[in-house]
Each structure stands twice: as structure tokens, then as C-alpha cells.
DRENMAR-265302 format. One record per residue: residue number from 1; residue in three letters; x, y, z of N, C-alpha, C in turn. Coordinates in steps of 0.1 Angstrom, whole numbers, plus 5000, padded with zeros to 4 digits. Layout:
N
+-----+---------+------+------+------+------+------+------+------+------+------+
| num | residuo |  n.u |  n.v |  n.w | ca.u | ca.v | ca.w |  c.u |  c.v |  c.w |
+-----+---------+------+------+------+------+------+------+------+------+------+
| NUM |     ALA |    X |    Y |    Z |    X |    Y |    Z |    X |    Y |    Z |
...
+-----+---------+------+------+------+------+------+------+------+------+------+
This chain:
173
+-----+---------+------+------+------+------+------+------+------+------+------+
| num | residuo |  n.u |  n.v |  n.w | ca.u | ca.v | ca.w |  c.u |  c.v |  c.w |
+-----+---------+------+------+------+------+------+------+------+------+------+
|   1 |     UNK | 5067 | 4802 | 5073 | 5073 | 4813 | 5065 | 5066 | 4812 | 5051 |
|   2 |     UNK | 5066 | 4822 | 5045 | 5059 | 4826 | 5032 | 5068 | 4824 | 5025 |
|   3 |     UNK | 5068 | 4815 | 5014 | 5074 | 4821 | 5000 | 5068 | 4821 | 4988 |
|   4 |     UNK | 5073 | 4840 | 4986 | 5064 | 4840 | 4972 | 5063 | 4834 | 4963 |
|   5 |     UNK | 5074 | 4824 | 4960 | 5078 | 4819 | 4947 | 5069 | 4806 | 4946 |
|   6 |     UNK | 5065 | 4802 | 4960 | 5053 | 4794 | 4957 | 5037 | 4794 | 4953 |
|   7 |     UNK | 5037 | 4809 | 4955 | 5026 | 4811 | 4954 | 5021 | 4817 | 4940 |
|   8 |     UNK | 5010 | 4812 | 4936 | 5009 | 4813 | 4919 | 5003 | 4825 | 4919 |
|   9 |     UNK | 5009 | 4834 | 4905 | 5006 | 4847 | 4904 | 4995 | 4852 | 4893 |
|  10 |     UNK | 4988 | 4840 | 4885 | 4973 | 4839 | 4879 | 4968 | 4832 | 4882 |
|  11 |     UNK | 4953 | 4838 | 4882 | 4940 | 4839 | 4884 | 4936 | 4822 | 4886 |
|  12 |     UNK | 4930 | 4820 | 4888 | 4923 | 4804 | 4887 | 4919 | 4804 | 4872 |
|  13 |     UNK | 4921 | 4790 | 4866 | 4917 | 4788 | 4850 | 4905 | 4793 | 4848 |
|  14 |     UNK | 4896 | 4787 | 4859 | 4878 | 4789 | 4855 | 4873 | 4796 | 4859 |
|  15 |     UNK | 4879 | 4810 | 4862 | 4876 | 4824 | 4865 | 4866 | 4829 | 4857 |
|  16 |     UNK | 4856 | 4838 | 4859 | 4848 | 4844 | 4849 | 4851 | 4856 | 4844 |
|  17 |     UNK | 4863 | 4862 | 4840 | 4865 | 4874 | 4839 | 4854 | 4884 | 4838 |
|  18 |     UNK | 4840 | 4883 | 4829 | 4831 | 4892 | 4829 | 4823 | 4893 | 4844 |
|  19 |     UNK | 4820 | 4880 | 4857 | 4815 | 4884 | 4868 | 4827 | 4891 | 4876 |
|  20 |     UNK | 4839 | 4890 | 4875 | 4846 | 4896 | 4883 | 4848 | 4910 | 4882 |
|  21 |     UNK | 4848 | 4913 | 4868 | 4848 | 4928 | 4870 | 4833 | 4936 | 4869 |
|  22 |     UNK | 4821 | 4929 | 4866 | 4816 | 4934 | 4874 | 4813 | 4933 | 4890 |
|  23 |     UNK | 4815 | 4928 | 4895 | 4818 | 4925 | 4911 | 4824 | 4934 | 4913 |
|  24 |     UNK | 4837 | 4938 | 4910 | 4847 | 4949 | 4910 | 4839 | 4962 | 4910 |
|  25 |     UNK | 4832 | 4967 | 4898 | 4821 | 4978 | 4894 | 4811 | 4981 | 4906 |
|  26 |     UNK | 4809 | 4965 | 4915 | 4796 | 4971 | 4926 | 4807 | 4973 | 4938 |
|  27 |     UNK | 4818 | 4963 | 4939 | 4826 | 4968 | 4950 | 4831 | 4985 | 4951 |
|  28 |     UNK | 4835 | 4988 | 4935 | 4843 | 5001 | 4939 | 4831 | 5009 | 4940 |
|  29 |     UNK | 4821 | 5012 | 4939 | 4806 | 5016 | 4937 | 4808 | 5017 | 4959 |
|  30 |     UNK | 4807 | 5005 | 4962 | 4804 | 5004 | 4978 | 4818 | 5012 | 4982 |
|  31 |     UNK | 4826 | 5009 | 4981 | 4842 | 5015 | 4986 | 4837 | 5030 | 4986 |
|  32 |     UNK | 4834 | 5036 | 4974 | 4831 | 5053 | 4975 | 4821 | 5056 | 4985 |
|  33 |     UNK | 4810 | 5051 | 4987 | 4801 | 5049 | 4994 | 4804 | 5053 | 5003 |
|  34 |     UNK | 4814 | 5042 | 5014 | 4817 | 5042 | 5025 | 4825 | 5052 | 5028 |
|  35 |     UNK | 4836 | 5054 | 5020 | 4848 | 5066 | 5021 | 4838 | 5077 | 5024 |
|  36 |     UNK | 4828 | 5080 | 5016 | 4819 | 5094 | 5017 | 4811 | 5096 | 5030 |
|  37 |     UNK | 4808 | 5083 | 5038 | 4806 | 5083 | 5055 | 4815 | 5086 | 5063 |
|  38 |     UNK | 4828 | 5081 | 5061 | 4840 | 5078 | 5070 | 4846 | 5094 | 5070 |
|  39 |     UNK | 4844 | 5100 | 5058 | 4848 | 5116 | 5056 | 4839 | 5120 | 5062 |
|  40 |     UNK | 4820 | 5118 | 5064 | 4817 | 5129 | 5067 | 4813 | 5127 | 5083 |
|  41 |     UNK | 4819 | 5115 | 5089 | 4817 | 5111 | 5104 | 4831 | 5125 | 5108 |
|  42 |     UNK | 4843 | 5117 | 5100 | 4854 | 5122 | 5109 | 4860 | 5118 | 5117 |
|  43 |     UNK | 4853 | 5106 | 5127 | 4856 | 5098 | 5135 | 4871 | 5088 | 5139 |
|  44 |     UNK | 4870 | 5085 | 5125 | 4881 | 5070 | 5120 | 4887 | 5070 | 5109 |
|  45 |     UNK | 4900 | 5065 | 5104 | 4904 | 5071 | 5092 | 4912 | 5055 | 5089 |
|  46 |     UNK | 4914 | 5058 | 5075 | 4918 | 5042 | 5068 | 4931 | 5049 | 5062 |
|  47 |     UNK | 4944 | 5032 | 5065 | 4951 | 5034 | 5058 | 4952 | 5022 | 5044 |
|  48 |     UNK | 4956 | 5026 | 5038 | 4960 | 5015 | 5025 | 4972 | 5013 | 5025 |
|  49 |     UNK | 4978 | 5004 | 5026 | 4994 | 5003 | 5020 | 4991 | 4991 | 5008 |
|  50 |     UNK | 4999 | 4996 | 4998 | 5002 | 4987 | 4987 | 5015 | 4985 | 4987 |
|  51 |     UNK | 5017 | 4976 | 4984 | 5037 | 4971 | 4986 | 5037 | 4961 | 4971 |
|  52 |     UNK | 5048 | 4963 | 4960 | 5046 | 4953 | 4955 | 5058 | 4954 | 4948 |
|  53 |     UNK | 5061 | 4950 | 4935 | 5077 | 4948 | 4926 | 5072 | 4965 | 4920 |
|  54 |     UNK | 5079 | 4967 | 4910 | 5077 | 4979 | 4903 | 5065 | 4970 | 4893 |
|  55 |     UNK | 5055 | 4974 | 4885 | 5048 | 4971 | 4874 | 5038 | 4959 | 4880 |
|  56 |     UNK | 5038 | 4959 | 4892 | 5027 | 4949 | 4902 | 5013 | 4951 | 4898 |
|  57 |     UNK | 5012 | 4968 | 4895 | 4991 | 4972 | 4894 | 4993 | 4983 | 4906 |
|  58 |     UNK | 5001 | 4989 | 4914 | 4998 | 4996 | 4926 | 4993 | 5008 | 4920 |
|  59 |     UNK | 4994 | 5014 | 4911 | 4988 | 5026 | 4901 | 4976 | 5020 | 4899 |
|  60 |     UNK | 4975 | 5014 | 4889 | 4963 | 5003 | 4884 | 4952 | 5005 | 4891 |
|  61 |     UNK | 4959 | 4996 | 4904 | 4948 | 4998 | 4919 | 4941 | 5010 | 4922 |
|  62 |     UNK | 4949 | 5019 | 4925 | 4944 | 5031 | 4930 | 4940 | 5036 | 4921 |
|  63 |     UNK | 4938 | 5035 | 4908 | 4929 | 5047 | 4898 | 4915 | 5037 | 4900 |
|  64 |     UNK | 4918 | 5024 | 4900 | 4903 | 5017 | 4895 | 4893 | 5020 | 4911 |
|  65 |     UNK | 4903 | 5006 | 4921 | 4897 | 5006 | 4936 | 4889 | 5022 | 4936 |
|  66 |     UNK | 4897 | 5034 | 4936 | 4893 | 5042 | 4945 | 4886 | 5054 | 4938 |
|  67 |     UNK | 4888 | 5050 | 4924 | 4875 | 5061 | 4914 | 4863 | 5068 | 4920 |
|  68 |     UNK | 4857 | 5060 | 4929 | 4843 | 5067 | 4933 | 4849 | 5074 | 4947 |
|  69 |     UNK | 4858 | 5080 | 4951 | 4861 | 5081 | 4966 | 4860 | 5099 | 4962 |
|  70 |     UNK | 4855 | 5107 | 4973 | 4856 | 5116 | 4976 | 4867 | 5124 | 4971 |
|  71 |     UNK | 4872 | 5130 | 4968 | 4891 | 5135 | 4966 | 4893 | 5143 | 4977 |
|  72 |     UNK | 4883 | 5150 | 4984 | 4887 | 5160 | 4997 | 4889 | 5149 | 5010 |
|  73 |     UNK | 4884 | 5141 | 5006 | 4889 | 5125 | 5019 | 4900 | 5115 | 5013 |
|  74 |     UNK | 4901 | 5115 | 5005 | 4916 | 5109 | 5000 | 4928 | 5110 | 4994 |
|  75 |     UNK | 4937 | 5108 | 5000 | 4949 | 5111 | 4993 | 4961 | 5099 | 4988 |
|  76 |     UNK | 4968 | 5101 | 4980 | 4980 | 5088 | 4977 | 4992 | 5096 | 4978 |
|  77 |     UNK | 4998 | 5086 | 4990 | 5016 | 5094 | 4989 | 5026 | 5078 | 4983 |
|  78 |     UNK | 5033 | 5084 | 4973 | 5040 | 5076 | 4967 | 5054 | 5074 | 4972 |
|  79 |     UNK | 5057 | 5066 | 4975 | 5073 | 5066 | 4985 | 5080 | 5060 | 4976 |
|  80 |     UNK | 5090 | 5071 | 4977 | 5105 | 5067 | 4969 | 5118 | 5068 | 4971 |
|  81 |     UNK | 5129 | 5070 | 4966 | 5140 | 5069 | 4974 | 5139 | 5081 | 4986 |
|  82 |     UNK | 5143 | 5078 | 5001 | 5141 | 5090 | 5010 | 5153 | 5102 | 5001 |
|  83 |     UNK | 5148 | 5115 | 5003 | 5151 | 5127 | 5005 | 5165 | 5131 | 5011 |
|  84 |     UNK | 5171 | 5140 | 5010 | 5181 | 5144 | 5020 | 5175 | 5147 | 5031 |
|  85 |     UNK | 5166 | 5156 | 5032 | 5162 | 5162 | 5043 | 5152 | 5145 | 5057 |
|  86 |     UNK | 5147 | 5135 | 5046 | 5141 | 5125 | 5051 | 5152 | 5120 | 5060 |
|  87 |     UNK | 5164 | 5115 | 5047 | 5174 | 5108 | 5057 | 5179 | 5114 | 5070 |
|  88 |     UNK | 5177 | 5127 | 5073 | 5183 | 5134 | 5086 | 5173 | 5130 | 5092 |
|  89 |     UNK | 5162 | 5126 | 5090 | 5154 | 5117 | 5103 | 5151 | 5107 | 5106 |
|  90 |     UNK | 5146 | 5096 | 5117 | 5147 | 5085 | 5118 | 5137 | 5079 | 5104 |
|  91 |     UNK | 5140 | 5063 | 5101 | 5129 | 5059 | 5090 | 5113 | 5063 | 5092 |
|  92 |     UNK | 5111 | 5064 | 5100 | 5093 | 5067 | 5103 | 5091 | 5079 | 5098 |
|  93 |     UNK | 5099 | 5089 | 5099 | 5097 | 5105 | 5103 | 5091 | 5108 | 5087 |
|  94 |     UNK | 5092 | 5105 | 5076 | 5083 | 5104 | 5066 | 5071 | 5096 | 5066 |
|  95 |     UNK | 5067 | 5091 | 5071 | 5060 | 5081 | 5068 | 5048 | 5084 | 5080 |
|  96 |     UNK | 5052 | 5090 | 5093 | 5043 | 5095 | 5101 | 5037 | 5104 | 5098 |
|  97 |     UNK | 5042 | 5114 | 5089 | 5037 | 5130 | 5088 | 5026 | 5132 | 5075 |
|  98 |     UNK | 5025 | 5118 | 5068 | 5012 | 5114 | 5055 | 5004 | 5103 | 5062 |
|  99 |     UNK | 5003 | 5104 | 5078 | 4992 | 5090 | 5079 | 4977 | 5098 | 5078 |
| 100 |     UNK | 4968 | 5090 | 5076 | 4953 | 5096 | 5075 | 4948 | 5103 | 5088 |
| 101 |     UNK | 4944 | 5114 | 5087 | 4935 | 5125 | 5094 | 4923 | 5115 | 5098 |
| 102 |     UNK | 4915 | 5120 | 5108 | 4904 | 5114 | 5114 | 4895 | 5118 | 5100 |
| 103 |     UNK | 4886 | 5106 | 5096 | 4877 | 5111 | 5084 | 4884 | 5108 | 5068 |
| 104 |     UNK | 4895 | 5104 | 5072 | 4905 | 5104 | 5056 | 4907 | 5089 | 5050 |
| 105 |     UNK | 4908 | 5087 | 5045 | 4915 | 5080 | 5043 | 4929 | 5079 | 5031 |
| 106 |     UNK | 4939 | 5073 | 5034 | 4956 | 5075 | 5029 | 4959 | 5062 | 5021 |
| 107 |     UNK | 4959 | 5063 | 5008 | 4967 | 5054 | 5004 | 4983 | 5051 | 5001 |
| 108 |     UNK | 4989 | 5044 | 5010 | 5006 | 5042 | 5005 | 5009 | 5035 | 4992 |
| 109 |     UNK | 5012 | 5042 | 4985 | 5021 | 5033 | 4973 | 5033 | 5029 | 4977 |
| 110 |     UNK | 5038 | 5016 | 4980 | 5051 | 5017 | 4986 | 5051 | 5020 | 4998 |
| 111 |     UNK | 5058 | 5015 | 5008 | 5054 | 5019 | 5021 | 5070 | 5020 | 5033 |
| 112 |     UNK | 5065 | 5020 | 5045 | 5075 | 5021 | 5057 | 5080 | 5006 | 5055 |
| 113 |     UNK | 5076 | 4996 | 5049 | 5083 | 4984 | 5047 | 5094 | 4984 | 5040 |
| 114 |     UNK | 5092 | 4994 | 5026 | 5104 | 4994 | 5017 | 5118 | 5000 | 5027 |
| 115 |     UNK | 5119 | 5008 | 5039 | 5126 | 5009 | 5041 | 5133 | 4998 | 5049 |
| 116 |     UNK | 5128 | 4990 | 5049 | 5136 | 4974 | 5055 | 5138 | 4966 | 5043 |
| 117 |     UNK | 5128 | 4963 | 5035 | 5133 | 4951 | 5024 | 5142 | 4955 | 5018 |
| 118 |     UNK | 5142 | 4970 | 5009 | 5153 | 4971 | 5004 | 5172 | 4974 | 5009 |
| 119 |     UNK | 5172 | 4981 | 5019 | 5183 | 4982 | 5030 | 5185 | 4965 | 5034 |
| 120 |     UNK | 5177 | 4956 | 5035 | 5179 | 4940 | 5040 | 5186 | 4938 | 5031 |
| 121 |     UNK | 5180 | 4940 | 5015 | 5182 | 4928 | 5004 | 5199 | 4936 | 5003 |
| 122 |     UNK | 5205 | 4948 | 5003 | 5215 | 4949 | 4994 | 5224 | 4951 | 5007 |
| 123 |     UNK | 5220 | 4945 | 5019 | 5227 | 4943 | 5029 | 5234 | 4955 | 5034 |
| 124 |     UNK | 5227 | 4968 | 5036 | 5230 | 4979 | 5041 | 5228 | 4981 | 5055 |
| 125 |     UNK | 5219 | 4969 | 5061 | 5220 | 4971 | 5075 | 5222 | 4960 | 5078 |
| 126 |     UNK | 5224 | 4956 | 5089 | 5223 | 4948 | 5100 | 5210 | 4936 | 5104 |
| 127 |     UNK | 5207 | 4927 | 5108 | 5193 | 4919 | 5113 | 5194 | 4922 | 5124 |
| 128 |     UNK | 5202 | 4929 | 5132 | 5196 | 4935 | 5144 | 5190 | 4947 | 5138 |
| 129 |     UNK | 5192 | 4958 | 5133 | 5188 | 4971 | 5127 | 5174 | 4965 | 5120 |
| 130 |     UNK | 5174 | 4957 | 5112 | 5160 | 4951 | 5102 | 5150 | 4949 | 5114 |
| 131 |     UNK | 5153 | 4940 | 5125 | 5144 | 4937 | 5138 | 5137 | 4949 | 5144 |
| 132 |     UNK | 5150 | 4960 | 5148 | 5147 | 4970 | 5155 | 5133 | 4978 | 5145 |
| 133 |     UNK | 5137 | 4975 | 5133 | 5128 | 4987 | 5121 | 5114 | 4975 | 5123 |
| 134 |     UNK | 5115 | 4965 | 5125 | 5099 | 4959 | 5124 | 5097 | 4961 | 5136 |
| 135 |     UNK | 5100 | 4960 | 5146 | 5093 | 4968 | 5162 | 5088 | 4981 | 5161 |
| 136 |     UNK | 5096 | 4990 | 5157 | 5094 | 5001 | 5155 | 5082 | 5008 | 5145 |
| 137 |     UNK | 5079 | 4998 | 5136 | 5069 | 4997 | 5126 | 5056 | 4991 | 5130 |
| 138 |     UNK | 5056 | 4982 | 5140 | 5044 | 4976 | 5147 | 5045 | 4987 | 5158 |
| 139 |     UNK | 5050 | 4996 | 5165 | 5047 | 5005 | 5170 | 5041 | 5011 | 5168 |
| 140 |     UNK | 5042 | 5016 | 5155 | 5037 | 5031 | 5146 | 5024 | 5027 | 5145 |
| 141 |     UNK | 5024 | 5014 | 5139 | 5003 | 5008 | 5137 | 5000 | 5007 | 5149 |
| 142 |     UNK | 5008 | 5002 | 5159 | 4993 | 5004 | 5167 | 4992 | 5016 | 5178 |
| 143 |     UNK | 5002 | 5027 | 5173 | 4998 | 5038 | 5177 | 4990 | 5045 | 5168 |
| 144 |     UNK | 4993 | 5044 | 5156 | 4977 | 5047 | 5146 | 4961 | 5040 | 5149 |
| 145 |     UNK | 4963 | 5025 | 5154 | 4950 | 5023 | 5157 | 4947 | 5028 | 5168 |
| 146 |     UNK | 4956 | 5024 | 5179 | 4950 | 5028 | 5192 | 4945 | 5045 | 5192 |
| 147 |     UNK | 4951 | 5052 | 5189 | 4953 | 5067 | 5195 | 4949 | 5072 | 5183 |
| 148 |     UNK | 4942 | 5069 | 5168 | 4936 | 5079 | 5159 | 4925 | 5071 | 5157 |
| 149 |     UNK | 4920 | 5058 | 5160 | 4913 | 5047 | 5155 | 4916 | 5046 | 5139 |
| 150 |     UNK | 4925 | 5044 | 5132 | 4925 | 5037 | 5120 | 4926 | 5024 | 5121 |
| 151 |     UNK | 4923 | 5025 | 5106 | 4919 | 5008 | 5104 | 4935 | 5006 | 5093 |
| 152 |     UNK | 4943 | 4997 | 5092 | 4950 | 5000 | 5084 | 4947 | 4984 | 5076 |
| 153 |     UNK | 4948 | 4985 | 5064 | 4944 | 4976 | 5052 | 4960 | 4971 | 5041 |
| 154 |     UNK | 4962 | 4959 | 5046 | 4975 | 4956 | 5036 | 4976 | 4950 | 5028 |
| 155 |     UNK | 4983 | 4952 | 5016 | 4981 | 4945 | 4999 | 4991 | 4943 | 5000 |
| 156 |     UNK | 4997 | 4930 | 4994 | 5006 | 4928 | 4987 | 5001 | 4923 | 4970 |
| 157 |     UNK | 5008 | 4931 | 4964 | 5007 | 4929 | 4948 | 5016 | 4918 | 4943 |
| 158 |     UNK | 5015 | 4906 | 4938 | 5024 | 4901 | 4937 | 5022 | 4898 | 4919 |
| 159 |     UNK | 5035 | 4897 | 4917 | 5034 | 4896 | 4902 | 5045 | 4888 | 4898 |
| 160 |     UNK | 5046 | 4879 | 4883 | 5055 | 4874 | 4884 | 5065 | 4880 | 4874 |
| 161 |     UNK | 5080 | 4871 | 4875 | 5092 | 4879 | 4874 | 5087 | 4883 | 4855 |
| 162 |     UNK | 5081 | 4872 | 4850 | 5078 | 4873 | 4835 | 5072 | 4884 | 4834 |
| 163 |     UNK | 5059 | 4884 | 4841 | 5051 | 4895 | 4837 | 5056 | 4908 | 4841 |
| 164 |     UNK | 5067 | 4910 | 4850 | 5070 | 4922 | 4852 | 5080 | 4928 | 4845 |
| 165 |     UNK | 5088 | 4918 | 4838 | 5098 | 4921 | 4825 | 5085 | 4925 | 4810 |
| 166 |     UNK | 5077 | 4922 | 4808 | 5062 | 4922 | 4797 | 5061 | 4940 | 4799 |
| 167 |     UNK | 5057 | 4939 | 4810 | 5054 | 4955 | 4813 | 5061 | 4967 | 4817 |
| 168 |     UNK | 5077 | 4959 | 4820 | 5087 | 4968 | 4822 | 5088 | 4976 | 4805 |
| 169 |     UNK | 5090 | 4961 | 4798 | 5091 | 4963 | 4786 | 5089 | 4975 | 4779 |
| 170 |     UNK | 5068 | 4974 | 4784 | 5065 | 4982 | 4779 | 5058 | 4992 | 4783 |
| 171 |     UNK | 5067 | 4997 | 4791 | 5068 | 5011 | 4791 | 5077 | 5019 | 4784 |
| 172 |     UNK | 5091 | 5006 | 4789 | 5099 | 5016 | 4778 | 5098 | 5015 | 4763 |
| 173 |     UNK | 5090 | 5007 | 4756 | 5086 | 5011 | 4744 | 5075 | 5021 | 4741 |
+-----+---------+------+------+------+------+------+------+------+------+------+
């Protein structure tokens, strides 16, 4: 089992910050690249899910990562409390109707996971209901790989409780 709280949320000491972001600079350089094949094949389409605390980088991410990307091949759906109209459907029924088009690719901010962690943590459902929702969610992927050929790509942003109170901060200042 994973736990976050073991796992350290900065960088290694001897990091180079100047090769890493440019590394960063040739990667997102290749990322656009490829998005501008994958749009103009049509073939295969990518998902992104980013999952992380509030103030993790999942904005961050998506302005820097995906700067060079096409905008007629990419889109970001931001998931937030479901809808009235959402809640009349089962949890997927949002989450299916923004997956990527053949040629697209979709980034999730937040994702079909939030509708388990957070319903788990404030104990709104059940661990049989949380089980059923991870079946039901390994479903959905690999009826997206199988049957549209996506590729789906998962981040976890992790950040710590300090630095997320630093930038909670300030925003609201």
C-alpha cells in the first residue's frame, strides 16, 4: 500500500534547477509536436488526468506541459462539485461525455477518482459502493482503451500539507 505521507514532496537537494527546466522547454517543445500528429492522424486520442490537493500545480501543469499543443486538439475539463442535473446520473455519466475524440487529446483536472475519495473520506458511502465505483472505473478505461484506442496518462500531484497552506495563503491575499 502507498502512503503519501512517506513519500517526500521536494525535489532531490542536488537537483539542477537550470537543466531541469530546460529539459522541461525541449520536452514541452516534443509534447506539442506529437499532439499535432495524434490530431492530424485522428487515429488514437490521449487522456490526462491530474488528481491532486487544491494548490498541488494542476493549473500550473496544464498552462506550462501543454503550451505548444494545438488548441483545436486539446481540451481541459475541470471537475467540481457534480451538478444537479450530474447527480441524476450515475458517477461516470459526466465523466464519459468529456473523454477524448479519436485525434484529441483531454486533460482532467480532477477526475472520476474524486468521486470516490471524497464520498470515502467524509464517509458518505459505503466500501462496498467505493469497490463497486473502482470496478466501474477500471471499466470505463478499458473501454476507452479498448474500443477508442486511448492512451490514458496518470499524475498524481502531490504536495505538502505546508506548502499547500503557503499557497492557499496566497491566493487569498
Amino acid at each position: 500500500m502507498i502512503k503519501l505521507s512517506k513519500i517526500s514532496t521536494t525535489p532531490p537537494s542536488d537537483i539542477d534547477k537550470a537543466a531541469i527546466e530546460l529539459k522541461t522547454q525541449s520536452l514541452v517543445k516534443k509534447i506539442g509536436d506529437l499532439q499535432h500528429k495524434l490530431y492530424a492522424e485522428g487515429k488514437k486520442s490521449i487522456l490526462v488526468v491530474l488528481q491532486g490537493m487544491d494548490a498541488s500545480g494542476k493549473d500550473g501543469t496544464v498552462k506550462t506541459v501543454f503550451a505548444n499543443c494545438n488548441p483545436s486538439g486539446i481540451d481541459v475539463k475541470a471537475f467540481k462539485k457534480p451538478t444537479e442535473e450530474e447527480f441524476q446520473h450515475d458517477f461516470l455519466w459526466r465523466i464519459h461525455q468529456n473523454a477524448p475524440a479519436k485525434g484529441n487529446m483531454m486533460v482532467f483536472n480532477r477526475s472520476h477518482y474524486e468521486d470516490i475519495l471524497i464520498q470515502r473520506v467524509h464517509k458518505w458511502i459505503s466500501e462496498k459502493r467505493v469497490k463497486s465505483r473502482m470496478e466501474a472505473i477500471n471499466a470505463f478505461e478499458k473501454l476507452l482503451i479498448e474500443d477508442n484506442d486511448t492512451v490514458i496518462l496518470k499524475c498524481y500531484m502531490h504536495i505538502s500539507r505546508e506548502r499547500q497552506q503557503e499557497k492557499l495563503q496566497e491566493r487569498i491575499d
